[in-house]
C-alpha positions in Angstrom: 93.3 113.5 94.4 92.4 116.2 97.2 96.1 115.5 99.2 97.5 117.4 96.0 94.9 120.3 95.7 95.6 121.0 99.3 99.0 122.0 98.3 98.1 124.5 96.0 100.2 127.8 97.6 101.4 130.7 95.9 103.1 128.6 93.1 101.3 127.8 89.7 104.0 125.4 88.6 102.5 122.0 87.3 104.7 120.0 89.4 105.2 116.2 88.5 104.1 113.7 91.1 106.1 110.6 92.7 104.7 108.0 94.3 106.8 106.3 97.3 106.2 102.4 97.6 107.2 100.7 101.2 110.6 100.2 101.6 112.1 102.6 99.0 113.6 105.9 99.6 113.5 108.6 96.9 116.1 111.5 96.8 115.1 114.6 94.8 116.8 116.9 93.0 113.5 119.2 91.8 110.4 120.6 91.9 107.8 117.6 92.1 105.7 116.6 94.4 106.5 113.4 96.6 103.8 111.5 98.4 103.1 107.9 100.1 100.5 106.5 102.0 101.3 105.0 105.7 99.4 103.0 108.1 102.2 101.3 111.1 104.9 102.5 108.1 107.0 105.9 108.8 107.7 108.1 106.4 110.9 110.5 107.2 112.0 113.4 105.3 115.2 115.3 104.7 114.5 118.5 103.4 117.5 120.6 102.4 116.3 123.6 101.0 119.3 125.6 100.6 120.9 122.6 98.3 116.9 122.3 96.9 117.5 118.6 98.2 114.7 115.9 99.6 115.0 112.9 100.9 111.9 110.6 101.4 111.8 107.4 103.0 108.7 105.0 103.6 109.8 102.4 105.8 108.3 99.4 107.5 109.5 97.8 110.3 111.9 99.1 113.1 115.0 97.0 112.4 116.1 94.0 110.3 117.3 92.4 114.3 113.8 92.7 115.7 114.6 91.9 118.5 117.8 93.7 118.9 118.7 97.5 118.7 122.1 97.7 118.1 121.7 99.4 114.4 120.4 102.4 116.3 123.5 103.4 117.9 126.1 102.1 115.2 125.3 99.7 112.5 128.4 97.2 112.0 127.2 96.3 108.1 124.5 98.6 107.3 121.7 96.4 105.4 121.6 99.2 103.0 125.6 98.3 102.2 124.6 94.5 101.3 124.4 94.1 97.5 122.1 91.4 97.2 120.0 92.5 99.7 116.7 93.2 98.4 114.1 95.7 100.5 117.3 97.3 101.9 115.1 100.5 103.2 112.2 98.6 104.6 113.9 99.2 107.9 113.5 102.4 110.1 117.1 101.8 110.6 118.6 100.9 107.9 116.7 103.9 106.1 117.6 106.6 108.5 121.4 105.3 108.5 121.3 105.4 104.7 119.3 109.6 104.7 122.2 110.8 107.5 124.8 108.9 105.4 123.9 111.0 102.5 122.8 114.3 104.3 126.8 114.2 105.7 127.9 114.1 101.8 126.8 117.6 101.6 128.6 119.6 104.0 126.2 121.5 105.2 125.5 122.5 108.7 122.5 121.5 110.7 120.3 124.9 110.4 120.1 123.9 106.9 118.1 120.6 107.5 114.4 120.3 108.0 113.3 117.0 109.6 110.1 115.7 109.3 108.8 111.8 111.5 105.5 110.6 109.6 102.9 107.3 110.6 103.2 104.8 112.8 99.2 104.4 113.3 98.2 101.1 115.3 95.8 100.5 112.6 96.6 96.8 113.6 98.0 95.4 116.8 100.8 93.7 115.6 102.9 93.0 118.7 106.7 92.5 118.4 107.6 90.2 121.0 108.0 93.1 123.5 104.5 94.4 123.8 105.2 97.2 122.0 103.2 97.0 118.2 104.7 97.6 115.4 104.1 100.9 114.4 104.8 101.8 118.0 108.1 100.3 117.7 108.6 102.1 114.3 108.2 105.7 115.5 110.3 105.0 119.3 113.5 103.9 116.8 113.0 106.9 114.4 113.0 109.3 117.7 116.1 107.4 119.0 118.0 107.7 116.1 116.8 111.4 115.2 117.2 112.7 118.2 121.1 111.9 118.1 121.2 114.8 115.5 120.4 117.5 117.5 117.9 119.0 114.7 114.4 120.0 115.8 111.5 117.0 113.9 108.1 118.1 112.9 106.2 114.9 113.8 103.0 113.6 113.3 102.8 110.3 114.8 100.7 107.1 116.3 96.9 107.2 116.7 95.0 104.4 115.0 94.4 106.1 111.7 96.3 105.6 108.4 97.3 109.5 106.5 98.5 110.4 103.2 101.9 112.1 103.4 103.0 114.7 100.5 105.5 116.6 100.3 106.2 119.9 97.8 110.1 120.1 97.3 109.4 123.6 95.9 108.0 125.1 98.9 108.9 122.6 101.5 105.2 122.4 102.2 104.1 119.3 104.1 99.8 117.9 103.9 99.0 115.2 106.3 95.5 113.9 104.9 94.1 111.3 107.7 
């Protein structure tokens, strides 16, 4: 796959290689290589290098309330917190409620955390109700909720074209294929 040999930096390690389906969010813990493919999807990441933490997330759709933003601001029973809930992180929301949720476990201070915003290509024009498409609406509630953190985001965002997202958690090196 050329996304991977891209990533080839100063490193010879034969990192391992995990594959992020829609609506999951993987946390890791070591050297690998993380990578998803999104089309109106986001991908955010977490990257933590001082605690050699990632957190990925490949979410689908900006909030389980469509219609309704309150989970940006406060959420009053996360979806992620609902046991039989299944797809829990399919939601831009719900995911990035979930990633601070677990950042704030670690006590560490902001300058620690990278922040990357991935996707949200109008490969389709899926309205929502409000004009706005999906992906659209995907990548305006990601910037809402991120930007409450104060933390600089690397994004790469809209346009009509699907990309291939990986992420090396050795290096913190990020390869956008479109």
């Amino acid at each position: 796959m050329e996304i991977f040999e891209k990533l080839k930096t100063r490193t010879t390690v034969n990192l391992s290689k995990t594959f992020v389906q829609s609506g999951e969010i993987y946390i890791s813990k070591k050297a690998e290589l993380i990578w998803t493919v999104l089309g109106s999807c986001i991908t955010v990441i977490f990257y933590i290098k001082s605690k050699g933490i990632t957190l990925f997330s490949h979410a689908q759709l900006p909030s389980e309330n469509i219609m309704n933003d309150s989970c940006i601001s406060s959420c009053s029973k996360p979806c992620y917190m609902i046991a039989e809930k299944e797809n829990k992180f399919k939601y831009v929301t719900c995911s990035i409620n979930y990633m601070v949720e677990e950042v704030n476990k670690l006590n560490i201070t902001k300058k620690d955390i990278k922040i990357y915003l991935l996707g949200g290509a109008s490969s389709f024009n899926i309205t929502m109700g409000n004009s706005k498409n999906v992906a659209e609406r995907n990548v305006e509630v990601a910037q809402k909720m991120l930007k409450r953190l104060n933390i600089p985001i690397v994004e790469d965002t809209s346009g009509r074209i699907s990309r291939k997202v990986s992420f090396n958690t050795l290096t913190g090196e990020l390869a956008v294929n479109i």
